[in-house]
VMD Tcl script that draws the C-alpha trace (Angstrom):
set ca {
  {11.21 11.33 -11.50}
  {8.95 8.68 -12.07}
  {6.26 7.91 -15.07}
  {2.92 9.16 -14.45}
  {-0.71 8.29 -15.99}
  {-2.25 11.70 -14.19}
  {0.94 14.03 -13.57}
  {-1.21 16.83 -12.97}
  {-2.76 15.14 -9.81}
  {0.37 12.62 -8.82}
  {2.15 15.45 -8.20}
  {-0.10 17.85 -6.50}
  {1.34 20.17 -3.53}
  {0.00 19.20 -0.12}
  {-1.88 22.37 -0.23}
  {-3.33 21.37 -3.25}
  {-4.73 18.24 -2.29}
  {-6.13 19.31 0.58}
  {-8.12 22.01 -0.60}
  {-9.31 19.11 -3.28}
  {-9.97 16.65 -0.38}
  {-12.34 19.31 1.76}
  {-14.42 20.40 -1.61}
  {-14.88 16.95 -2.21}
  {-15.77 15.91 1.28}
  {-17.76 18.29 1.62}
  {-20.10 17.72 -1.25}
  {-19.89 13.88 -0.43}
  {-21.10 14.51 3.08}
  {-23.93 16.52 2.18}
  {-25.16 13.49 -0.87}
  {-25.15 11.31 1.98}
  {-26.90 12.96 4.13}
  {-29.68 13.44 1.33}
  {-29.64 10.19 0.10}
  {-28.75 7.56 2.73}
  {-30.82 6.89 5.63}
  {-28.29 5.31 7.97}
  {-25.80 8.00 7.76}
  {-28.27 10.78 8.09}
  {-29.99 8.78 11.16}
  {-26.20 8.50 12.48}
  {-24.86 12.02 12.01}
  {-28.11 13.10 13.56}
  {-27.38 11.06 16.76}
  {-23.87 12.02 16.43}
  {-25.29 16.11 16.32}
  {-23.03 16.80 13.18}
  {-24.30 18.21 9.97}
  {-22.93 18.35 6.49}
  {-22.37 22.12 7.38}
  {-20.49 21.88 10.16}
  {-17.91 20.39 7.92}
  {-15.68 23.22 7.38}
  {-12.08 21.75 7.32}
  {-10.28 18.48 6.96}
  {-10.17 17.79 10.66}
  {-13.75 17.90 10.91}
  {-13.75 14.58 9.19}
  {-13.28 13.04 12.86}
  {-16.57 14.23 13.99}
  {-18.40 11.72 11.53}
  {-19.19 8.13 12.55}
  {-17.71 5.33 11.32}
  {-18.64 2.58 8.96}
  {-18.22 -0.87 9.11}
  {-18.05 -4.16 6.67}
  {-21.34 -5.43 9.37}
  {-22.71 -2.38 7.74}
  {-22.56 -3.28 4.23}
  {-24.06 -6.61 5.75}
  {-26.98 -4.90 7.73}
  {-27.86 -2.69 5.27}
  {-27.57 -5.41 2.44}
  {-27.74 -5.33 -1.02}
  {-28.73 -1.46 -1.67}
  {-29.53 0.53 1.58}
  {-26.22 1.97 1.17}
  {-26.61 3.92 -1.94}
  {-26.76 7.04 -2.69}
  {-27.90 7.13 -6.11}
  {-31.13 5.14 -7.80}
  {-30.28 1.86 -9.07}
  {-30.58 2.46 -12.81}
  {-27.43 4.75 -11.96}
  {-25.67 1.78 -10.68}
  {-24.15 -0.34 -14.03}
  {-21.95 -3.14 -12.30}
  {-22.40 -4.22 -9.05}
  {-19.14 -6.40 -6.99}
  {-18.93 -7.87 -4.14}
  {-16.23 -9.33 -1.35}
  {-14.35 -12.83 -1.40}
  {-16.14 -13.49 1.79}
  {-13.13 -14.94 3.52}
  {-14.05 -13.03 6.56}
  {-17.74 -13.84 6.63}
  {-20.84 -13.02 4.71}
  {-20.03 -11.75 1.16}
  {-20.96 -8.11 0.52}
  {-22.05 -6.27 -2.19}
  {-20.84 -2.66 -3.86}
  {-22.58 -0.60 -6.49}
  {-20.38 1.39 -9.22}
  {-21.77 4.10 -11.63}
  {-20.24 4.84 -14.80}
  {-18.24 7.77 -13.65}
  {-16.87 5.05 -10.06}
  {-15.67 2.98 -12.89}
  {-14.05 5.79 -14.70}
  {-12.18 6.34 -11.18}
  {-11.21 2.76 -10.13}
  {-10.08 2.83 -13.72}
  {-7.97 5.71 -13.37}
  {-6.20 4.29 -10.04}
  {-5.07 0.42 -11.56}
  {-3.71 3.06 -14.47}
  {-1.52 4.85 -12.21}
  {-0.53 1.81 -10.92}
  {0.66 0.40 -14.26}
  {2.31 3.26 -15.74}
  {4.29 3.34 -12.24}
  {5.31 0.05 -13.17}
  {6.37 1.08 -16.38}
  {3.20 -0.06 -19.04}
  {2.39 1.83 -21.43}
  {-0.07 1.22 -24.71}
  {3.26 -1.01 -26.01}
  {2.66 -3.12 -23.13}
  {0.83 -6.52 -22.39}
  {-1.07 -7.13 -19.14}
  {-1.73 -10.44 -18.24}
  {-4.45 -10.34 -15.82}
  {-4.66 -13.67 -13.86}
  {-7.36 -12.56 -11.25}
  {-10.94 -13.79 -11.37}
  {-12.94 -12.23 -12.95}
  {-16.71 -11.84 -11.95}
  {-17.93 -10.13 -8.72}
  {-14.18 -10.49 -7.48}
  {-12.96 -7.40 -7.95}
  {-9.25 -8.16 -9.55}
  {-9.77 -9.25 -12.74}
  {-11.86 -6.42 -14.02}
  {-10.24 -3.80 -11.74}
  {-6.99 -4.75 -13.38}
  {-8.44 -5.11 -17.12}
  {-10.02 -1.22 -17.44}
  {-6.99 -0.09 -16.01}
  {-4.99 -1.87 -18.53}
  {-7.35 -0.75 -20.93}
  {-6.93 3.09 -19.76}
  {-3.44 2.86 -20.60}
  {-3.97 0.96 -23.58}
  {-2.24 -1.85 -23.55}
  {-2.89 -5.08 -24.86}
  {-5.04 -6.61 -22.06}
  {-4.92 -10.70 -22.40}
  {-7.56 -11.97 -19.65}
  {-6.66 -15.33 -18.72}
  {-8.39 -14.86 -15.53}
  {-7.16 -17.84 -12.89}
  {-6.62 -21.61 -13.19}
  {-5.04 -23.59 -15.68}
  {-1.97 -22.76 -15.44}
  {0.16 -24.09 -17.66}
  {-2.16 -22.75 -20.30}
  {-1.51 -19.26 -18.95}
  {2.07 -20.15 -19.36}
  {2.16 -21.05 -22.50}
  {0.31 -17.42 -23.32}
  {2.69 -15.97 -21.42}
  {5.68 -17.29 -23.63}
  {3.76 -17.36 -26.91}
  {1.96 -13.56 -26.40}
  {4.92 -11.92 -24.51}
  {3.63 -11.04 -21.49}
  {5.53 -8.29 -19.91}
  {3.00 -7.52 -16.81}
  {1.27 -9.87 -14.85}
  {-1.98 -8.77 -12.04}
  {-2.28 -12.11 -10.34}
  {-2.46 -12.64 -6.18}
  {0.97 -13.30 -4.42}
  {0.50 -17.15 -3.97}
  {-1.09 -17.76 -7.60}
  {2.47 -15.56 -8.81}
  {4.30 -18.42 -6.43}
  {2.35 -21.38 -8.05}
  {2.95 -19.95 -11.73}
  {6.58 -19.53 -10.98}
  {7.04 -23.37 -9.52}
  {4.85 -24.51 -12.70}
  {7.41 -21.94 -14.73}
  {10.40 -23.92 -13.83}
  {8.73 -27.21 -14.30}
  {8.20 -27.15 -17.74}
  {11.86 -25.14 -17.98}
  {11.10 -22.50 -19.95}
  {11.44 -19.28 -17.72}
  {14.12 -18.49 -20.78}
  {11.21 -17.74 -22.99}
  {9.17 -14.83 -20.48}
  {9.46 -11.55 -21.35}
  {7.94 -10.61 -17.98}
  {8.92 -6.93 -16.90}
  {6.52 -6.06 -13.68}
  {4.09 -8.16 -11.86}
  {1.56 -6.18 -10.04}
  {0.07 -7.94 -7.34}
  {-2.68 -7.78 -4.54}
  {-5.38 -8.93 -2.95}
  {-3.73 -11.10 0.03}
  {-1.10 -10.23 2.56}
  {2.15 -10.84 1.08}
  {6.18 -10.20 2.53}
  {9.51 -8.81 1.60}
  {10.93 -12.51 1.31}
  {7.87 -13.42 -0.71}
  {8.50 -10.68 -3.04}
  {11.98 -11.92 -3.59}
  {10.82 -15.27 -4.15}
  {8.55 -14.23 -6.95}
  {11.21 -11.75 -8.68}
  {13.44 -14.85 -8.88}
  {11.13 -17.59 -10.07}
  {9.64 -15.11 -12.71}
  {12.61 -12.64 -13.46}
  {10.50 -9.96 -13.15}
  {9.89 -6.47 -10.53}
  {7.15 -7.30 -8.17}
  {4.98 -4.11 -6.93}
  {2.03 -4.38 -4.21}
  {-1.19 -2.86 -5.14}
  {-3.84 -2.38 -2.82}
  {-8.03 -2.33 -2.70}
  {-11.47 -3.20 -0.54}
  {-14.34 -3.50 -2.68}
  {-16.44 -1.65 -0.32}
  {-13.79 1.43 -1.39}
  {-13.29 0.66 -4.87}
  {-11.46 -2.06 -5.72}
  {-7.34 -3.11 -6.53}
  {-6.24 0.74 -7.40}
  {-6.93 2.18 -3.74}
  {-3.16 2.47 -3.33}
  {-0.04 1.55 -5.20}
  {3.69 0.79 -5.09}
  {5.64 3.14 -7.73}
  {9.15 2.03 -8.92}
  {10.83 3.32 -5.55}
  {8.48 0.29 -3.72}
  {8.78 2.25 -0.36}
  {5.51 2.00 0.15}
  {1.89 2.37 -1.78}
  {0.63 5.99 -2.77}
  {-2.96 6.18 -1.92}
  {-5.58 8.29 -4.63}
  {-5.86 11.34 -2.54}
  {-8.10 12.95 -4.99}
  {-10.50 10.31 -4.38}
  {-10.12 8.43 -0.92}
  {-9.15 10.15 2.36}
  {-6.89 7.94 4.84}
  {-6.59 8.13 8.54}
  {-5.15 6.14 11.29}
  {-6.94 5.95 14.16}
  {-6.05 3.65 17.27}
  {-8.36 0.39 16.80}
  {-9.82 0.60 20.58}
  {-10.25 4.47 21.19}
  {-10.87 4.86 17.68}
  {-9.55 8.90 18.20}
  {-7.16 9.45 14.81}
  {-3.44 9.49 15.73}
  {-1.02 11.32 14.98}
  {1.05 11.53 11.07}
  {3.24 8.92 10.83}
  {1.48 6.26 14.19}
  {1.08 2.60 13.44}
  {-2.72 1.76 13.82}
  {-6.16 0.83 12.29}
  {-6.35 2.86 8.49}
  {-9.56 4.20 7.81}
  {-11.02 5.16 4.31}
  {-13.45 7.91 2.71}
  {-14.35 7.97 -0.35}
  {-14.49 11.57 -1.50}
  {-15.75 11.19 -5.03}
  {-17.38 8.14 -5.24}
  {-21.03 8.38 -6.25}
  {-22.62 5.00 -6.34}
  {-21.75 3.52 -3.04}
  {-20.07 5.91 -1.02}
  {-18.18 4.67 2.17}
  {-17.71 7.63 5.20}
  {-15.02 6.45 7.73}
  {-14.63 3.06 6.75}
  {-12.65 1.04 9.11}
  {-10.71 -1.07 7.07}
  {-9.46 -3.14 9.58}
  {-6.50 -3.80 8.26}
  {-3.22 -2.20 10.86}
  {-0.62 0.18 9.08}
  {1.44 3.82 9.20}
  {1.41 6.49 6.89}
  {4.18 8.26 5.51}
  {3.54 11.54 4.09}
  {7.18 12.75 3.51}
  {8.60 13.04 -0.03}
  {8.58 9.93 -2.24}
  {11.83 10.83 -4.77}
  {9.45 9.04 -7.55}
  {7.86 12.38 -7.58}
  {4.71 11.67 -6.13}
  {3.28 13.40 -3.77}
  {-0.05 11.57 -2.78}
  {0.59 9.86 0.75}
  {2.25 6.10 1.36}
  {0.58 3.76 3.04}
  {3.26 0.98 4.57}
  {2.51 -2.81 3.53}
  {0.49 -3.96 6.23}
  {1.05 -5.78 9.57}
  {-2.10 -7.83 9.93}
  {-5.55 -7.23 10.15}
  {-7.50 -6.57 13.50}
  {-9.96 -9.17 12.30}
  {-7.15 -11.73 10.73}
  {-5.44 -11.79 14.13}
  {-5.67 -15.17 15.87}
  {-5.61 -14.78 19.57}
  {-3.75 -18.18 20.75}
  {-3.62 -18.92 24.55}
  {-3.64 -15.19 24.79}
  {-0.97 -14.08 22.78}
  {-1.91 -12.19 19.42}
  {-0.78 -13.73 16.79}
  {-0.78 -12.77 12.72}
  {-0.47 -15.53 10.05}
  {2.22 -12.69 8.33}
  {4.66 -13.15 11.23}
  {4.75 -17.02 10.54}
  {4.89 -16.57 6.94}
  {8.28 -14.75 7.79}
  {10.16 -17.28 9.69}
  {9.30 -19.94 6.97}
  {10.52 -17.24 4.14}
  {13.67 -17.00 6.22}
  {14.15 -20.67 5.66}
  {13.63 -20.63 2.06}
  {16.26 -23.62 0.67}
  {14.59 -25.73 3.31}
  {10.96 -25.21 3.21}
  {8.43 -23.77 0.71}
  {5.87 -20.69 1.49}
  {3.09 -23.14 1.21}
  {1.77 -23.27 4.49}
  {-1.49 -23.98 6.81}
  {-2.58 -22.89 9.96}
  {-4.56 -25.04 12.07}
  {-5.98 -24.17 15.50}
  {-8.10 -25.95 17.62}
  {-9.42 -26.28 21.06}
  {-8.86 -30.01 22.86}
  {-9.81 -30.16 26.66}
  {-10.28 -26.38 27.07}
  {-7.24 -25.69 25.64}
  {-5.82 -24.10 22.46}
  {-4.28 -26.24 20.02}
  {-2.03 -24.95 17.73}
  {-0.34 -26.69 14.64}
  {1.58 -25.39 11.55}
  {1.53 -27.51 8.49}
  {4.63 -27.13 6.16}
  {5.92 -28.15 2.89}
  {9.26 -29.11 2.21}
  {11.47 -27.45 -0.34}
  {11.99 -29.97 -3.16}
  {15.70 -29.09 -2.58}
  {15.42 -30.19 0.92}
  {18.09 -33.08 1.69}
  {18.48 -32.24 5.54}
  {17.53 -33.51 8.65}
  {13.49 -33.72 8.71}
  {13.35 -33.46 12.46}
  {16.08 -31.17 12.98}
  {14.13 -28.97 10.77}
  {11.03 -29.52 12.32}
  {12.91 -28.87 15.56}
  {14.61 -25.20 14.13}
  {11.98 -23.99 13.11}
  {9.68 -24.44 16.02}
  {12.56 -22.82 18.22}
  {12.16 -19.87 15.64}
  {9.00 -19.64 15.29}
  {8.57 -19.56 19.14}
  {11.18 -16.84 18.94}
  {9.13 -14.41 16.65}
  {5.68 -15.38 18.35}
  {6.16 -15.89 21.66}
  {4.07 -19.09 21.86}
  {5.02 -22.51 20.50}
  {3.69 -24.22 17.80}
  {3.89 -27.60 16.23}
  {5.37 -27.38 13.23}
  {4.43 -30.47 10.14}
  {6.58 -30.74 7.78}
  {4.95 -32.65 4.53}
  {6.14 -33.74 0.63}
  {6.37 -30.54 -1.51}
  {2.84 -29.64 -3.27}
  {0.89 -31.36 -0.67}
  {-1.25 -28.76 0.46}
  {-3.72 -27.82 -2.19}
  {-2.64 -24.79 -4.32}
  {-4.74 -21.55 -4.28}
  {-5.89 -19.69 -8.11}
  {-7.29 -16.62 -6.01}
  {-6.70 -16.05 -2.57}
  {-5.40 -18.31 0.17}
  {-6.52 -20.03 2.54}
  {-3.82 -19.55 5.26}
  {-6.03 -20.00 8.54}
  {-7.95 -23.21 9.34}
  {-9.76 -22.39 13.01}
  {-11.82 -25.10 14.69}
  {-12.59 -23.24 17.69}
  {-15.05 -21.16 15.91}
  {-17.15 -24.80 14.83}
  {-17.29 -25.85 18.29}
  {-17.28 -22.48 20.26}
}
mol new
graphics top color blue
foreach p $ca { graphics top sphere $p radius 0.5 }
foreach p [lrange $ca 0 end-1] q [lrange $ca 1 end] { graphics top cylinder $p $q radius 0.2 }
display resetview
């Protein structure tokens, strides 16, 4: 059994949390109907009604919503409270287009506070711990996602936000750290800075918890080693509520999504008609007890499974797998799909020999696709360059099914990333 911030709920009966999930949805359904014009004007042309909403499959009769939405209807056509209800507001990275915006009340912030809580006490924090959050802060929502969940637990919360990072370092060693909220490549920069100065001897790291990019098995393993820490996967939308949405417990077989508050489904990203338990397609999100901005249906884009058997942490709230890619991430290369994660693999694979640093550049020259993968060598590197450069375009061509051209530079040539990475450099859109 694992440790728990809110047994009472973690460990709900299916039964349970059901019944919870169709009280709440149905009071959520009927506030936006009352309160938000575009999902009134859209249930009306859909012929539902907040009454027809009588069990959990009825879910599937309401429309869906999209991040164009929260663009359209930008900055506050999607609330459903007034605005003097709404005391921070957030909004996206924008790394997929025009930034949007999200209102919290008081009690949303009491909720997203409850779910980064979870998360840390699954980790093992407690109010003896200290949580190093390395996110931005600011309309990001990391930094002060992961700070009022620290808070919640009551730990020491030290919020060095990103950058400067042998400063954070030094805190680290001098404060004794033993959690760290950071994204995955900022957790790879701080360990490469970590054995630079030499003194991974003096962390007392225990758990790093982090988020906010797409991250892989062999890029966990690379962290664990460089920081001698347990790495867990947390994961959030600000349109839903921030880092806290779902979260890895100590069994890391996947991340336990907030039933109480957010419903999941799968639903197949063409049809859009929700698939079966346990199917591999698009998840979709609704917020069940959200007040300020609620989401209905909220395609998240992003492509995973759900596992709903037994988790032997205990926990009974579904797991959502790590996942795949992203519908709207997805390059589309000469007509082959393509996902930056699948290239990030191949290079993890080849770990002694090249770094996880990596760019993708893709271009169109004389109506056709360019495509061109920029590397870094490992500093430990001693081989062949172009018999490198040679395996790993074989392998790459392997996983992908199109070939690329693979540049291999000097280590720490491509500019390091304090927040999220920039993974995907595509020129077709400029000229398109």
């Amino acid at each position: 059994m694992g440790n728990y911030f809110q047994p009472d709920i973690e460990t709900m009966s299916r039964e349970e949390i059901s019944e919870l999930q169709l009280k709440n949805l149905q009071w959520q359904v009927k506030r936006v109907y009352e309160n938000v014009q575009m999902y009134r004007e859209r249930m009306d042309d859909a012929g539902v009604h907040p009454d027809d909403i009588k069990e959990l499959s009825d879910l599937s009769k309401l429309p869906f919503t999209t991040k164009q939405d929260l663009r359209d209807y930008y900055p506050f056509q999607l609330l459903a409270v007034r605005k003097r209800d709404i005391v921070r507001i957030h909004a996206s990275s924008g790394t997929t287009g025009k930034q949007i915006v999200a209102g919290y009340t008081r009690n949303d912030l009491d909720q997203w506070a409850n779910g980064v809580a979870r998360q840390l006490v699954a980790t093992g924090a407690s109010n003896k711990s200290r949580v190093q959050v390395s996110y931005g802060y600011g309309l990001f929502t990391g930094g002060l996602g992961a700070h009022q969940g620290a808070e919640k637990v009551g730990a020491m919360v030290i919020p060095t936000s990103s950058g400067n990072t042998e400063r954070q370092i030094r805190f680290m060693c001098d404060l004794g750290t033993t959690h760290l909220c950071c994204t995955p490549s900022y957790a790879m920069y701080l360990g490469e800075t970590v054995k630079e100065m030499g003194v991974k001897n003096q962390l007392n790291l225990q758990a790093g918890i982090f988020g906010a990019e797409p991250w892989t098995e062999e890029m966990r393993k690379q962290i664990q080693d460089a920081l001698g820490l347990k790495a867990y996967d947390i994961y959030g939308l600000t349109e839903i509520m921030g880092p806290g949405v779902a979260y890895e417990c100590e069994c890391q077989n996947g991340m336990h999504i907030c039933e109480d508050m957010i419903i999941p489904e799968i639903i197949d990203p063409d049809t859009e008609e929700v698939l079966p338990p346990g199917s591999f397609g698009e998840l979709v999100l609704t917020t069940v007890t959200k007040e300020g901005q609620p989401m209905i249906r909220y395609r998240t884009r992003d492509l995973c499974r759900l596992d709903y058997s037994t988790c032997s942490c205990g926990r009974t709230h579904v797991r959502m797998k790590k996942p795949a890619g992203r519908t709207d991430d997805m390059l589309i290369i000469r007509g082959v799909n393509v996902f930056p994660s699948q290239i990030e693999e191949v290079l993890l694979r080849n770990s002694i020999e090249v770094s996880p640093n990596y760019q993708i550049v893709v271009d169109r020259v004389n109506n056709t696709d360019t495509f061109d993968i920029n590397v870094e060598l490992s500093p430990r590197f001693t081989g062949d360059v172009d018999a490198e450069k040679r395996k790993l375009e074989s392998q790459l061509r392997a996983q992908l099914g199109i070939g690329a051209k693979v540049h291999l530079l000097r280590p720490k040539s491509i500019e390091r990333s304090e927040g999220k990475a920039k993974r995907v450099i595509d020129n077709r859109k400029l000229t398109d």
